[in-house]
PLY file of the C-alpha trace (Angstrom):
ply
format ascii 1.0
element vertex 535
property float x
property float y
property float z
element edge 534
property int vertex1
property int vertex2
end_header
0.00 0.00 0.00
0.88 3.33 -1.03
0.09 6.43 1.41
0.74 9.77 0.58
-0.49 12.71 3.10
0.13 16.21 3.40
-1.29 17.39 6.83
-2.44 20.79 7.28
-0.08 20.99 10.46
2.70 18.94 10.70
2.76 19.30 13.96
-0.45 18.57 14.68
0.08 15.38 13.24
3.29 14.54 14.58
1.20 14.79 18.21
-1.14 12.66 17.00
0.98 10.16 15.50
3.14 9.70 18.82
0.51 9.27 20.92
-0.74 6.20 18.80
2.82 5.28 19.18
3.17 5.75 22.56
-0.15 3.56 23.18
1.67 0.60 20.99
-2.08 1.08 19.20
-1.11 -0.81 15.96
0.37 -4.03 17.83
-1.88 -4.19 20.55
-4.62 -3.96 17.38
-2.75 -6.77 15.92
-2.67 -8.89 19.06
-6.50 -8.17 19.71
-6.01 -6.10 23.16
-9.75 -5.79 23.63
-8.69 -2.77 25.92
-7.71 -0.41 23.56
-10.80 1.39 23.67
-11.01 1.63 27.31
-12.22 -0.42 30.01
-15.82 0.01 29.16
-15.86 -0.47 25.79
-13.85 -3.94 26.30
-17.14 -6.18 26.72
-17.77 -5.02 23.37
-14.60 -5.01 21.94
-13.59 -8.85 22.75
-16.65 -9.93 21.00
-15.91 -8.12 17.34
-11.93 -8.72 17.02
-11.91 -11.81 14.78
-11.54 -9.67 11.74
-8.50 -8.40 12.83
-6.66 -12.27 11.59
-8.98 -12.89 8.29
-6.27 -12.11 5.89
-4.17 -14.86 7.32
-6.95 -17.46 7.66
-7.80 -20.23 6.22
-11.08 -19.25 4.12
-12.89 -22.62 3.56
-16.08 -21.41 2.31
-14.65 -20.05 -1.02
-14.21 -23.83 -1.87
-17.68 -24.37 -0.81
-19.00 -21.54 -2.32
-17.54 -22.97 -5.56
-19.10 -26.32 -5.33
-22.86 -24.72 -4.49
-22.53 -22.79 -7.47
-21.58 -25.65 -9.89
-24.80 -27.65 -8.14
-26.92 -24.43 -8.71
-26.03 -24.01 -12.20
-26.71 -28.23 -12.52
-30.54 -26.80 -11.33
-30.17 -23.60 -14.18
-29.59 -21.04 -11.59
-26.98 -19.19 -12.73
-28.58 -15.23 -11.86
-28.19 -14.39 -8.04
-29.51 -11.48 -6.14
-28.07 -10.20 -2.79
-30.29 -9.13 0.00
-28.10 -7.47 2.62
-27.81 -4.21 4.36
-24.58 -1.84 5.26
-21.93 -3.84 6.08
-23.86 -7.18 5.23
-23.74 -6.18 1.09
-21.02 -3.61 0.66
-17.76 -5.76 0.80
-19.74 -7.95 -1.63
-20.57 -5.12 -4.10
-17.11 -3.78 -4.39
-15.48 -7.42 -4.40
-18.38 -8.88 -7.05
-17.60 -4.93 -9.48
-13.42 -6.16 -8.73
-13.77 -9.14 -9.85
-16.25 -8.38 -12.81
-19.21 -10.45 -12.46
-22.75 -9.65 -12.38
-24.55 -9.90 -9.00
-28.06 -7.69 -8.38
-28.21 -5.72 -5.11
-31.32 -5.10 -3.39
-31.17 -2.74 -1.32
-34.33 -1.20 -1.13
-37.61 -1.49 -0.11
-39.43 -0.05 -2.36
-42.07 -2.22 -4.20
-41.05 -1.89 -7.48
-37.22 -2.43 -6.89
-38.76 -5.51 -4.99
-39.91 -6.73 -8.34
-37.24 -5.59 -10.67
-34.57 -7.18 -8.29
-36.15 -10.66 -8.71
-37.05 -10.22 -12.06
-39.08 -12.32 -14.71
-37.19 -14.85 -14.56
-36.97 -16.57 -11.08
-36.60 -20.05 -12.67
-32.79 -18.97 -13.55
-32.52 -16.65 -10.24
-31.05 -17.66 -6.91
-31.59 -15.48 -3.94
-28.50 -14.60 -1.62
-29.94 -13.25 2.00
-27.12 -11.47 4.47
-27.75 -10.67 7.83
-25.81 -11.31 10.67
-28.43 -10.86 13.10
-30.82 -12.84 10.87
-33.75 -10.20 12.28
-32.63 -7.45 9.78
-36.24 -6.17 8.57
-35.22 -5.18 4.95
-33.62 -8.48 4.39
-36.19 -10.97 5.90
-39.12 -9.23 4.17
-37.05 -9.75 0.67
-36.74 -13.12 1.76
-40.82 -13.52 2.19
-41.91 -12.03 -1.30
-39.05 -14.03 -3.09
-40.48 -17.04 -1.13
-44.29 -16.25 -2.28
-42.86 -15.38 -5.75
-41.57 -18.83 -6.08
-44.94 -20.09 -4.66
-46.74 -18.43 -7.27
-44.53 -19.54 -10.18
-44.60 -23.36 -8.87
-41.04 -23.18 -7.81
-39.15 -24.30 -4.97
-37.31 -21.76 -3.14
-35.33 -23.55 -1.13
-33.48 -25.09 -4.53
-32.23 -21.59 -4.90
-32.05 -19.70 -1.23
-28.57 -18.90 0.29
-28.06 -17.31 3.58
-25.27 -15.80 5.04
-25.65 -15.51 9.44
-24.32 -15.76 11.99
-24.65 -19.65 13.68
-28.00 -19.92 15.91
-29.66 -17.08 13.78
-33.34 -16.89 12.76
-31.34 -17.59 9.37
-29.25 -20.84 10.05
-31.82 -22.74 8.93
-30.86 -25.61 6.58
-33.87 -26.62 5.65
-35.40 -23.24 4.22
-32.00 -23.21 2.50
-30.09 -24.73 -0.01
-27.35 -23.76 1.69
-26.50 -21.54 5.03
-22.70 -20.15 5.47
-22.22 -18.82 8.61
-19.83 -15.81 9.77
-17.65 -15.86 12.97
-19.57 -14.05 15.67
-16.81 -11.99 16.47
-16.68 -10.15 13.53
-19.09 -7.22 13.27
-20.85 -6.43 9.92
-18.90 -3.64 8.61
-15.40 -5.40 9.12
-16.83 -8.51 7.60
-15.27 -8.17 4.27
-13.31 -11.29 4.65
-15.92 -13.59 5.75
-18.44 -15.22 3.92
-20.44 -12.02 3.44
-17.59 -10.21 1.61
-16.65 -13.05 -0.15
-19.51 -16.02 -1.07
-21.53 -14.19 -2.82
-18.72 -13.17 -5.47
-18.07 -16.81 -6.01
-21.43 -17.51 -6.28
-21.31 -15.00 -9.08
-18.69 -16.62 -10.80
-15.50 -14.89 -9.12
-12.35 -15.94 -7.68
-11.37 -13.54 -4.66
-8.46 -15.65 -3.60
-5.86 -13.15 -4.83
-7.75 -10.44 -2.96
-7.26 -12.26 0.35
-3.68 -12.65 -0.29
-3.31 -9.31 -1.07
-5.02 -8.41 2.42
-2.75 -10.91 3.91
0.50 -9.31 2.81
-1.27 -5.96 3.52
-1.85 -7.23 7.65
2.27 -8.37 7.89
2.92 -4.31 7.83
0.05 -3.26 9.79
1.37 -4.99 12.94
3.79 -3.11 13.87
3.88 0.16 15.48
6.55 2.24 13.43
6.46 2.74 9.18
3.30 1.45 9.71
0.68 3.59 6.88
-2.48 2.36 9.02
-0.70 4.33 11.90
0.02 7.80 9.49
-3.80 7.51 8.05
-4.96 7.22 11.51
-3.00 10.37 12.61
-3.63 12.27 9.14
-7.70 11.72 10.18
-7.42 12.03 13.78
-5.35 15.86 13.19
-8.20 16.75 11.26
-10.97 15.51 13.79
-8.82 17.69 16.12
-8.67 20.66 14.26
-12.28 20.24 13.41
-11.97 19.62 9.63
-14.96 16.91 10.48
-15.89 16.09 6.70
-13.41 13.71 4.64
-14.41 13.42 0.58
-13.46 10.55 -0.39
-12.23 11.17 -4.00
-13.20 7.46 -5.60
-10.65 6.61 -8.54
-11.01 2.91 -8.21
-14.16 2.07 -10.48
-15.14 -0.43 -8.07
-17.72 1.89 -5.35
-14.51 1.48 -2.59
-15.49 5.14 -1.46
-18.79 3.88 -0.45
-17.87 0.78 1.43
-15.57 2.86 3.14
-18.07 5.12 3.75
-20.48 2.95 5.81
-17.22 1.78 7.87
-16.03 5.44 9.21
-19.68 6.49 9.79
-20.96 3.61 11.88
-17.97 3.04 13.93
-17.18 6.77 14.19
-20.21 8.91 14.34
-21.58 9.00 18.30
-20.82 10.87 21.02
-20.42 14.15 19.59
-17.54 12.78 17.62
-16.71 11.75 14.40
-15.95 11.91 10.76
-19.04 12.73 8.26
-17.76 10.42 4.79
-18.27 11.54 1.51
-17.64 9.21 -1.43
-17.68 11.23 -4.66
-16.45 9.27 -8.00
-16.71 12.20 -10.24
-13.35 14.25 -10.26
-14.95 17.45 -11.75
-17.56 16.73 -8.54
-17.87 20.77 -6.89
-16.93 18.85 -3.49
-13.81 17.86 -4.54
-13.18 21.36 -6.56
-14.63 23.36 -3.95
-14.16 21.94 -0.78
-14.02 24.04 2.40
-12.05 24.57 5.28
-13.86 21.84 6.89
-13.19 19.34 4.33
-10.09 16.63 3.88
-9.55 14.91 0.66
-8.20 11.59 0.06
-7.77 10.34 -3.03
-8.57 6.60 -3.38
-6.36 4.57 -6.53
-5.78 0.89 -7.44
-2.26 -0.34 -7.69
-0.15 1.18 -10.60
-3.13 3.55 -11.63
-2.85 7.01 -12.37
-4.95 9.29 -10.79
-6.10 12.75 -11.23
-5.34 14.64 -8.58
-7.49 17.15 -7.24
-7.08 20.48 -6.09
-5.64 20.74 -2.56
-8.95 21.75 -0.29
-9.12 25.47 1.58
-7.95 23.36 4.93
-4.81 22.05 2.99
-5.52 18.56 4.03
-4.92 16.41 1.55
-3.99 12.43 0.95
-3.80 9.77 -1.39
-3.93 6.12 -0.83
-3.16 3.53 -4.01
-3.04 -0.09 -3.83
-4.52 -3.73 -4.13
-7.92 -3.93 -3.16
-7.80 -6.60 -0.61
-5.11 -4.43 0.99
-6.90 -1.43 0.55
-10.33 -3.05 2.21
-7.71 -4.16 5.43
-5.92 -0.69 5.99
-9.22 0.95 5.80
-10.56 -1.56 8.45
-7.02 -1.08 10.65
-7.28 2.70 10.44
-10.79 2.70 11.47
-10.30 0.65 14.43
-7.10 3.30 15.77
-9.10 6.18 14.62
-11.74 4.98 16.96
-8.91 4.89 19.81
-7.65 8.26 18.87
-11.21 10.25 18.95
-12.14 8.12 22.13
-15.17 6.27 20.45
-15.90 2.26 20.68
-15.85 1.37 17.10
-18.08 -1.79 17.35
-21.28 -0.24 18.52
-24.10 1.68 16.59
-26.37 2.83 19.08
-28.14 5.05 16.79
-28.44 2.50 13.88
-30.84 0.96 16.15
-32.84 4.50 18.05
-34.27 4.70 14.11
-35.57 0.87 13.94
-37.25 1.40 16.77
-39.00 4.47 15.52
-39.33 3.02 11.95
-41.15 -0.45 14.14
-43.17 2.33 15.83
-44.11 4.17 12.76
-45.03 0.73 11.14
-47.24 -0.30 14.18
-49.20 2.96 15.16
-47.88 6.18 13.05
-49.03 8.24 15.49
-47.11 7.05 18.15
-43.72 9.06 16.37
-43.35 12.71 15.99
-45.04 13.79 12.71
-44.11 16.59 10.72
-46.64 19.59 9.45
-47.68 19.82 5.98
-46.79 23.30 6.11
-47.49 24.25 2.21
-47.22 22.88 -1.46
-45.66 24.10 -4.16
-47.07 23.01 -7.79
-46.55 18.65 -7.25
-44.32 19.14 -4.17
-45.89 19.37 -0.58
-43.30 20.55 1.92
-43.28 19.35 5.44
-41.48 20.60 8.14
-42.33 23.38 11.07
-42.80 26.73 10.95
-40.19 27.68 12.77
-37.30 26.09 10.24
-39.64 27.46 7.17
-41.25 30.18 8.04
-42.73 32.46 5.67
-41.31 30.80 2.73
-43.09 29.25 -0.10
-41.02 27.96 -2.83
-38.78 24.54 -2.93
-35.22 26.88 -3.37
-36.35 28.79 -0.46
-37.37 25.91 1.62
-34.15 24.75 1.27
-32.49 28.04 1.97
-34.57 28.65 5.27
-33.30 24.77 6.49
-29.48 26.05 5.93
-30.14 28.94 7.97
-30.72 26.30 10.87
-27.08 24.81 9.67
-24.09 26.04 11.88
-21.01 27.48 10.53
-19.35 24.54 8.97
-22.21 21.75 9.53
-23.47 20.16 6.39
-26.82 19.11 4.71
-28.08 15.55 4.06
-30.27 14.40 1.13
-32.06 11.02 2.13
-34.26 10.07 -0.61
-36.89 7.16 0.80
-38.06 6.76 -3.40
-37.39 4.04 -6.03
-33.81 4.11 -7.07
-34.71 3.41 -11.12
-37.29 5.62 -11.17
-34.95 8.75 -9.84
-31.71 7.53 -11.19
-30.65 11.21 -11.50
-31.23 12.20 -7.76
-27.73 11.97 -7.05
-27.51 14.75 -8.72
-29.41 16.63 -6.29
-26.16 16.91 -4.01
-24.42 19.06 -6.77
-27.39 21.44 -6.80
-27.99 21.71 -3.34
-24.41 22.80 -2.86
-23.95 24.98 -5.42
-27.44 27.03 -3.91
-26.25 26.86 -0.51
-22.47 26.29 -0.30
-22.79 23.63 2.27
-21.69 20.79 1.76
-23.90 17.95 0.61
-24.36 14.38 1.10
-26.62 11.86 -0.36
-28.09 8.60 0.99
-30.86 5.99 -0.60
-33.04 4.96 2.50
-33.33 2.37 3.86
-29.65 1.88 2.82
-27.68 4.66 4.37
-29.66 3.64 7.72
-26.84 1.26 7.84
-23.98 3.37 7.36
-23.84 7.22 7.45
-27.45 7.11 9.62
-25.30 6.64 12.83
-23.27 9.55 12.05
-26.20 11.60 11.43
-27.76 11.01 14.85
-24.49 10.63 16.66
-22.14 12.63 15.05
-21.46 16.36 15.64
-25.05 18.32 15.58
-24.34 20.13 12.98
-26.24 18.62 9.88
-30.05 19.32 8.69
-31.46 16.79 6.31
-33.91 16.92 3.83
-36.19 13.81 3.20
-36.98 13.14 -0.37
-40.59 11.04 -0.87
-42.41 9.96 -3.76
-46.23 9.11 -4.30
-46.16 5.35 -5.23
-46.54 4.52 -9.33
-47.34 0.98 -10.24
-48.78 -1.63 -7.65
-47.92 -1.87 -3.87
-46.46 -5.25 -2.80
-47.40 -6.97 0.09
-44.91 -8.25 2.59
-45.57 -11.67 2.98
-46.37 -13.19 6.77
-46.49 -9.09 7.97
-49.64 -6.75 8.20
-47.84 -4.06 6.02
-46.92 -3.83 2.16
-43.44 -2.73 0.99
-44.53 0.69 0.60
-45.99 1.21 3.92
-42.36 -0.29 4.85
-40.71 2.31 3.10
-42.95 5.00 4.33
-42.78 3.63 7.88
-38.74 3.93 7.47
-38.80 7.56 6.34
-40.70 8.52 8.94
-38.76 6.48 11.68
-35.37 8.55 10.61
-37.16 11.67 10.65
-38.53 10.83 14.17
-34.90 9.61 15.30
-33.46 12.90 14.08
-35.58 15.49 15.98
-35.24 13.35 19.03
-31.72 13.47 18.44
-32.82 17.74 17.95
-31.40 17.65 14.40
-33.86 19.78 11.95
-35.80 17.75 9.38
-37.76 18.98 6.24
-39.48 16.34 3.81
-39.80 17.15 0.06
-42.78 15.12 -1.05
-42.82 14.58 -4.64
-46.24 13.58 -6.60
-47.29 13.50 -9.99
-44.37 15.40 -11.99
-43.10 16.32 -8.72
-39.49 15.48 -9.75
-39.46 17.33 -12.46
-40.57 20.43 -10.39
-38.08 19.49 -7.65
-35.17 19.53 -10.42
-36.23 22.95 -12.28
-36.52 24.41 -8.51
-33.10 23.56 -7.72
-31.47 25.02 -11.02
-30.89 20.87 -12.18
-31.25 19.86 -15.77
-33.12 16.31 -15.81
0 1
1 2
2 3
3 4
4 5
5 6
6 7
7 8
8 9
9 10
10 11
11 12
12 13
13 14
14 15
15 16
16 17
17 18
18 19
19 20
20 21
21 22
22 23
23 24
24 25
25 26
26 27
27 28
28 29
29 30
30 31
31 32
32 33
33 34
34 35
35 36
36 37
37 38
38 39
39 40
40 41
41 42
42 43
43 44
44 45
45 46
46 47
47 48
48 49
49 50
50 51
51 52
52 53
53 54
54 55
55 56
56 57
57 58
58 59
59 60
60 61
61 62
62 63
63 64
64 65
65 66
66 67
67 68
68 69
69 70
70 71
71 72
72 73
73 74
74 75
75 76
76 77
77 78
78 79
79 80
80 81
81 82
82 83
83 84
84 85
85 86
86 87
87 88
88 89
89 90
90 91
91 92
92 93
93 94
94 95
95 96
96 97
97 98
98 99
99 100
100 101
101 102
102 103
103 104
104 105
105 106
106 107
107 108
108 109
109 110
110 111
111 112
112 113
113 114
114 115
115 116
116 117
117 118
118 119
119 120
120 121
121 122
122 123
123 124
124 125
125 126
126 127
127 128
128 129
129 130
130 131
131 132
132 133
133 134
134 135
135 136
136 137
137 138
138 139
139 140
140 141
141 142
142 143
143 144
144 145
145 146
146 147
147 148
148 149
149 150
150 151
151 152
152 153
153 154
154 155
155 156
156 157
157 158
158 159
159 160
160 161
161 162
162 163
163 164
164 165
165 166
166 167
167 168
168 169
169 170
170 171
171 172
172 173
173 174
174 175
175 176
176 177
177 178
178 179
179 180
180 181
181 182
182 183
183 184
184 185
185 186
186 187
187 188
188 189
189 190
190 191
191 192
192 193
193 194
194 195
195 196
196 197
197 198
198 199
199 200
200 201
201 202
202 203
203 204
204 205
205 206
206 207
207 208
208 209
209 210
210 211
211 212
212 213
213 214
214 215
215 216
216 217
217 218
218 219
219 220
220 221
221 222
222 223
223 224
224 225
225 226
226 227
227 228
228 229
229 230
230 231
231 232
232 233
233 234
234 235
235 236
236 237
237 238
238 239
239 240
240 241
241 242
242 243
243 244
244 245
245 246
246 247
247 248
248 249
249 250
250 251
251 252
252 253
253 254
254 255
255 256
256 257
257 258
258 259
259 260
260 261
261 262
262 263
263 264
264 265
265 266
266 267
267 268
268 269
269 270
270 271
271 272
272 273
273 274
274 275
275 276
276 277
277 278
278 279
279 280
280 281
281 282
282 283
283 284
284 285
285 286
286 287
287 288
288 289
289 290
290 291
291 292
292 293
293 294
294 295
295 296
296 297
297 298
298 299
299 300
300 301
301 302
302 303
303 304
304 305
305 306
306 307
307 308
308 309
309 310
310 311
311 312
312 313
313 314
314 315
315 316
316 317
317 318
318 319
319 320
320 321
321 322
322 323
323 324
324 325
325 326
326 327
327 328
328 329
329 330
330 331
331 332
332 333
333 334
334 335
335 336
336 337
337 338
338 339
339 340
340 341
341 342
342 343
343 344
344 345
345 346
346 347
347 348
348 349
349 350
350 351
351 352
352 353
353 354
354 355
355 356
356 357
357 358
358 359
359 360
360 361
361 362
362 363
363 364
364 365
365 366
366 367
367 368
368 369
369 370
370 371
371 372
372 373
373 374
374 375
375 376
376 377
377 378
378 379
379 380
380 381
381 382
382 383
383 384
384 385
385 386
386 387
387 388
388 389
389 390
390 391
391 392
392 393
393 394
394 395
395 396
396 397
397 398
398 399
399 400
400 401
401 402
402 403
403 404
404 405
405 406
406 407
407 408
408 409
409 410
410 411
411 412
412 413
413 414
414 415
415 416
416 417
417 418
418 419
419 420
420 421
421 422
422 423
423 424
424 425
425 426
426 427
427 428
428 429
429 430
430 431
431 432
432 433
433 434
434 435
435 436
436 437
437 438
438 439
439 440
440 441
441 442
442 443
443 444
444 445
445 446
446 447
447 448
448 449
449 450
450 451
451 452
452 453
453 454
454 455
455 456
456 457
457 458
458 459
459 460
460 461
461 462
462 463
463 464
464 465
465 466
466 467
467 468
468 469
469 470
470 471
471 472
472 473
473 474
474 475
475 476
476 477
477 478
478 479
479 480
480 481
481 482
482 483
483 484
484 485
485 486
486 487
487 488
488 489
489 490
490 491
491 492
492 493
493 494
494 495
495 496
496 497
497 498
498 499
499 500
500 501
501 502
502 503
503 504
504 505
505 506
506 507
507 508
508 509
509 510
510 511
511 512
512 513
513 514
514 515
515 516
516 517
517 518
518 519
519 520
520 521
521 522
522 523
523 524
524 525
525 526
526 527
527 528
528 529
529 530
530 531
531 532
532 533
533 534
C-alpha cells in the first residue's frame, strides 16, 4: 500500500501520530487487546476482534462456495440477487464490481425495486440473503416475497435460497435453504469483508477472490507493527483533522469499483456517536464541486488501485490532503485497521451503533401505530411538491429553493446538509444529482443517501455525530402496484414510508432539523427545475 499525506499541520500530526505510538495502538490492534478502547468499551470489543486475523486465515467457504454454485447451475440457476444491508452487502458489491461479475443488489424497499430485483425470470434466479443478526427487517421481508414469488410460479425456493448468518440465527436454517454459510460471531458487519459475506456471494457470481485475500494478507504483515506502519500515518492524518475540526473527509473514488462507499459505511458507523466523528463523503466524479470546492472543513483523500494514475485534485481550503493507491484486498484491510485506531484516537468504541438501532425502533413504531412518532406539518405545497417541516425552520417561505435556503439557515457554521431520498432508485436515477445542486445554492456541503440503505452506514453519524447537519427527506407518491410483505400486516410501501418517517422521528429526538420534500405526480421534475438541475 501506497500512502501519501500532506497534513495541514505537521505538527499537529506529529502529536497525534506519537501518541498512537506511545499507546503501541497498531500491535496491541494486531494482538486483539480488547482494551484499547477503554475499560468500558472492552465487553464489546472482545466480542468483534476476529476480523483483525482474516487475511491470514484459512477461508474454507470459497471452496464451498464454488461447489454450491456448480450444483446451482446443474438446477439452471446461474442469476443471483443479494439481500443485505450496510456492512452485510457492501464488501460484496465492491469485491463482485473487482472481480467483474454480475450480481443484483437489493437494497431497497421499495415495491417496485422488490420486483425488478427478482425479475421475470426466477426459474434462472437464486436469492442470496445477508444478515448477521438474521432479524434485519429489509432483508427478511425480501426473503418472504421471493419465497411467495416462487410459490406463485410453482417453484421451490429452497433449490435456490442462500443465507449468510451468523450460527444460531433466525437464518441458520438448513432446511429453508439450499445452503447456510455462517460468519464468525466476532466479527461485526462492517469489518466482515473477509468472511463469507464479503466473499460467497462473489463466487457464487462466478469470481475468484483468492488473490484479494492474499493481497489483504501481505497488507496485515505491515500493519502490525507500530513504526512505518501507513495504518498508523492515516490514523494520525484523520485524527489531526478531527482535532482541528476539519470533520468532513471526501473521499475522492478513482477505483471504479464503489470502494469510497464501502468505506463510507465503515467510518460512519464506527465513528459517528458521542459528539464525535468523521461525516464520509464518497464522490467518484473528479470534476464533482466537493472535490473542486471543498471548504475549510473538508479533507480529501484520493482513493487509486495499484499502478493507476490518478487525477489529482485540487488541494482543499484546509490544505488537508492524501492519497492512498493499492490492491484492493489491501486497501479493504488498511481501511478496516485505520478505522479501528481512529476509533482509539477520537475516544469512540468502534463496534457499537447505538443510533443505527434508536431509528428501527421508531421506523417499528411508525409501522405499528404512526401516530405514536413525531409527525411533521404539511406546512405548504408548491405546484406537485408538498413541503413538510415546522414553521419555525420554514417560516414564511413558499417555494422549494427557499425551503431549502430557510433549512441552511438552521445549519451552523461549517455543519453540512443531508439528502435522504426514501423513493425508487430506477425511477430517480438522477437524484444523485441533487447533491451538486444543493451545494452549489447553498455552499454547504452535501451528502446523499438511498433509505433504507444509508440507515446502515452514514445514519449513525447523522444522529451521533457532531449536531451540525439538517437533512432533507426526499418522498415519492407510489406509481405501479404496492407489494405486500408476505407473513407481515404491512406492504413494501408502507415499509418504506414507515422507514422515512422512523429517521425523521430519530433525528428530531436526536434535535437535528428535518424537512421532507414530497414529490407527486411530476413532482421530480418540479423538484429539479426548482433547484437550477437539468433532468
Amino acid at each position: 500500500m501506497k500512502v501519501v499525506l500532506s497534513p495541514a499541520s505537521a505538527e499537529s500530526y506529529e502529536h497525534e501520530l506519537a501518541i498512537l505510538t506511545e499507546a503501541r495502538a497498531a500491535s496491541r490492534l494486531a494482538a486483539r487487546d480488547a482494551h484499547l478502547w477503554g475499560d468500558s468499551s472492552a465487553q464489546t470489543a472482545e466480542n468483534r476482534l476476529g476480523w483483525v486475523d482474516l487475511p491470514a486465515s484459512d477461508h474454507p467457504e470459497i471452496a464451498r462456495a464454488e461447489e454450491l454454485r456448480h450444483e446451482l447451475a446443474k438446477r439452471g440457476v446461474h442469476r443471483f440477487v443479494l439481500s443485505g444491508m450496510g456492512g452485510s452487502s457492501l464488501g460484496a458489491a465492491v469485491i463482485a464490481k473487482a472481480l467483474e461479475v454480475e450480481l443484483t443488489f437489493l437494497t431497497s424497499t421499495a415495491p417496485a425495486a422488490v420486483r425488478r430485483a427478482f425479475g421475470d425470470d426466477l426459474k434462472h434466479t437464486g436469492l442470496i440473503v445477508a444478515s448477521k443478526s438474521g432479524t434485519t427487517v429489509e432483508t427478511r421481508s425480501h426473503l418472504a416475497a421471493f419465497e411467495a414469488a416462487c410459490a406463485d410460479a410453482g417453484l421451490d425456493a429452497a433449490e435456490r435460497l442462500v443465507a449468510i448468518t451468523d450460527a444460531g440465527s433466525e437464518l441458520d436454517d438448513a432446511a429453508r435453504f439450499a445452503a447456510v454459510f455462517t460468519a464468525p460471531a466476532d466479527v461485526g458487519g462492517r469489518y466482515s469483508a473477509f468472511t463469507a459475506f464479503g466473499l460467497v456471494p462473489a463466487v457464487l457470481a462466478g469470481g475468484d477472490p483468492r488473490s484479494l485475500v492474499d493481497s489483504a494478507a501481505k497488507c496485515a504483515a505491515v500493519l502490525a507493527g507500530d513504526e512505518d506502519n501507513p495504518a498508523m500515518e492515516l490514523a494520525a492524518f484523520l485524527s489531526s483533522a478531527h482535532a482541528r475540526d476539519v470533520d468532513k473527509l471526501v473521499l475522492a473514488d478513482q477505483t471504479g469499483v464503489g470502494l469510497g462507499a464501502w468505506i463510507e459505511q465503515l467510518i460512519g458507523e464506527s465513528l459517528g456517536k458521542n459528539g464525535r466523528g468523521l461525516l464520509p463523503i464518497a464522490v467518484e466524479d473528479p470534476a464533482s464541486e466537493l472535490i473542486q470546492n471543498a471548504g475549510p472543513d473538508v479533507s480529501t483523500v484520493v482513493l487509486a488501485s495499484s499502478g493507476a494514475e490518478y487525477t489529482e485534485p485540487p488541494a482543499p481550503v484546509s490544505g488537508h490532503f492524501g492519497a492512498v493507491s493499492g490492491s484492493l484486498g489491501g486497501a479493504l484491510y488498511l481501511w478496516e485497521f485505520t478505522t479501528a485506531l481512529l476509533a482509539f484516537s477520537t475516544a469512540v468504541d468502534p463496534f457499537d451503533q447505538p443510533d443505527v438501532e434508536s431509528a428501527k425502533v421508531s421506523a417499528r413504531a411508525a409501522l405499528a401505530d404512526p401516530e405514536s412518532v413525531q409527525s411533521m406539518d404539511l406546512v405548504f405545497s408548491y405546484e406537485n411538491i408538498d413541503v413538510y417541516g415546522d414553521e419555525h425552520t420554514l417560516g414564511s417561505v413558499r417555494s422549494i429553493s427557499g425551503a431549502v435556503r430557510a433549512l441552511t439557515d438552521a445549519v451552523p457554521e461549517f455543519g453540512y446538509l443531508a439528502i435522504q431520498a426514501f423513493v425508487d432508485p430506477d425511477r430517480f436515477a438522477a437524484i444523485g444529482a441533487l447533491r451538486e445542486a444543493v451545494f452549489r445554492l447553498t455552499g454547504v456541503v452535501t451528502t446523499f443517501g438511498y433509505g433504507p440503505a444509508y440507515l446502515h452506514s452514514t445514519g449513525q453519524y447523522h444522529k451521533g455525530g457532531r449536531n451540525n447537519g439538517a437533512f432533507i427527506q426526499i418522498t415519492a407518491d407510489r406509481v405501479g402496484d404496492d407489494l405486500p410483505v408476505p407473513g407481515k400486516d404491512c406492504t413494501f410501501a408502507q415499509l418504506l414510508r414507515a422507514q422515512a418517517d422512523g429517521d425523521a422521528d430519530a433525528l428530531r429526538r436526536a434535535e437535528r432539523p428535518v424537512i421532507r420534500l414530497h414529490l407527486r405526480t411530476d413532482g421530480w421534475e418540479q423538484l429539479g427545475r426548482s433547484l437550477g438541475l437539468e433532468i
